[in-house]
C-alpha positions in Angstrom: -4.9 5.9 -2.8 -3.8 3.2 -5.1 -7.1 3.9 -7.0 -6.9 7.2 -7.0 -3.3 6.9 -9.3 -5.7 5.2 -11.5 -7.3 8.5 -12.7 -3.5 10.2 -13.7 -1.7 7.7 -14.9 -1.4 5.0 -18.1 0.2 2.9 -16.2 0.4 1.1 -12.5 3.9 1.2 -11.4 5.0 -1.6 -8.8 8.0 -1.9 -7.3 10.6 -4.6 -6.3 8.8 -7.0 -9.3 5.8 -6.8 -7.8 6.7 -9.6 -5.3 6.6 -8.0 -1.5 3.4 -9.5 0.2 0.8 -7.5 1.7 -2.1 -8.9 4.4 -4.8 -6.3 3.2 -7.4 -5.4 5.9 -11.3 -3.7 6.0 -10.8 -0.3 7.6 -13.8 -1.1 9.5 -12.4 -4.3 11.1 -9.2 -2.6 12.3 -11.2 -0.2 13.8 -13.5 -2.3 15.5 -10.8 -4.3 16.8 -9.2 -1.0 18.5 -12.2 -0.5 20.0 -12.5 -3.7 21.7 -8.7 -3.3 22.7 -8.8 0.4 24.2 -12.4 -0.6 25.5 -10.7 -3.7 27.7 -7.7 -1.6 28.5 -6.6 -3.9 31.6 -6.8 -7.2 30.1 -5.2 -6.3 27.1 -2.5 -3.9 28.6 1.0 -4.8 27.6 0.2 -7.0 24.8 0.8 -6.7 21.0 -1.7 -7.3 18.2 -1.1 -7.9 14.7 -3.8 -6.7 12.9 -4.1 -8.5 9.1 -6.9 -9.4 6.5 -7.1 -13.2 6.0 -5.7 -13.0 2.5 -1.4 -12.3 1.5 -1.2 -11.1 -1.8 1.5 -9.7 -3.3 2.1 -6.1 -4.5 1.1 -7.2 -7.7 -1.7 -9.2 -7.5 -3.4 -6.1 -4.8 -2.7 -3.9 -7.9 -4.6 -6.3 -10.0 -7.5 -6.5 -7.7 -7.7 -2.5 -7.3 -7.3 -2.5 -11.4 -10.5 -5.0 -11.6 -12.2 -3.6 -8.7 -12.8 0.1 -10.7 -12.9 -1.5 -13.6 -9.9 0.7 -15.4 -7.7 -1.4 -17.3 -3.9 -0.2 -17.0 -1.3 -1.9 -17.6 1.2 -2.6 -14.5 4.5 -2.2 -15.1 7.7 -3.2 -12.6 9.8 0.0 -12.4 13.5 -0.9 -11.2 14.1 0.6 -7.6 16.9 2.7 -9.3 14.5 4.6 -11.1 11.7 4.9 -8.9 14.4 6.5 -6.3 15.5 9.2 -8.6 12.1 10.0 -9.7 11.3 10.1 -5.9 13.8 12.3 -5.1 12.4 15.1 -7.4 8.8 14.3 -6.2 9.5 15.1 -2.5 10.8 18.8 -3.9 7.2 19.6 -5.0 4.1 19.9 -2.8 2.3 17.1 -1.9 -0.3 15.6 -4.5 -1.9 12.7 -5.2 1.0 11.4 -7.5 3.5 12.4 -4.6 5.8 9.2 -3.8 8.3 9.3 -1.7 11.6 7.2 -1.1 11.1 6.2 1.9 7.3 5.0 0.6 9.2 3.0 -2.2 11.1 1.4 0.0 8.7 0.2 2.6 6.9 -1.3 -1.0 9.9 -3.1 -0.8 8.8 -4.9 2.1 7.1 -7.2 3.5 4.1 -6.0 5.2 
């Protein structure tokens, strides 16, 4: 989805400075590993997984790969939380889109993931 914003905007907004970390994982390995758990049901039964790629990067430096990876350059730009909320706020009123952002979304970009 981050990619995607690539296409429509002139500019790569981040949020709280850029600095939340992120533990990016491969789709397919998440969905391998879910196999393995629901396959083994019993054994694995009551237990909690945390499923992470080997690499935290911050919110920033994700954007950076993603900018790289399609090979768009856009600037990234920190947008004060303040801002980002309002514009938010009149987002949610419209129908869902690509560009759609929500405040709750903002705020779990906060975050740590």
């Amino acid at each position: 989805r981050f990619a995607m914003l690539l296409n429509f905007l002139p500019v790569l907004p981040v949020f709280n400075g850029g600095k939340s970390l992120f533990q990016p994982a491969y789709v397919d390995d998440i969905a391998e590993a879910i196999v393995k758990i629901v396959g083994n049901a019993n054994e694995h039964n009551g237990k909690i997984f945390e499923l992470a790629g080997p690499d935290v990067l911050t919110y920033r430096q994700m954007m950076e790969k993603i900018v790289a990876y399609t090979g768009k350059t856009r600037p990234i730009v920190s947008m004060p939380n303040s801002i980002a909320n309002l514009q938010a706020f009149f987002m949610e009123m419209l129908p869902v889109n690509p560009l759609t952002i929500t405040r709750d979304q903002i705020k779990m970009l906060g975050m740590n993931n």
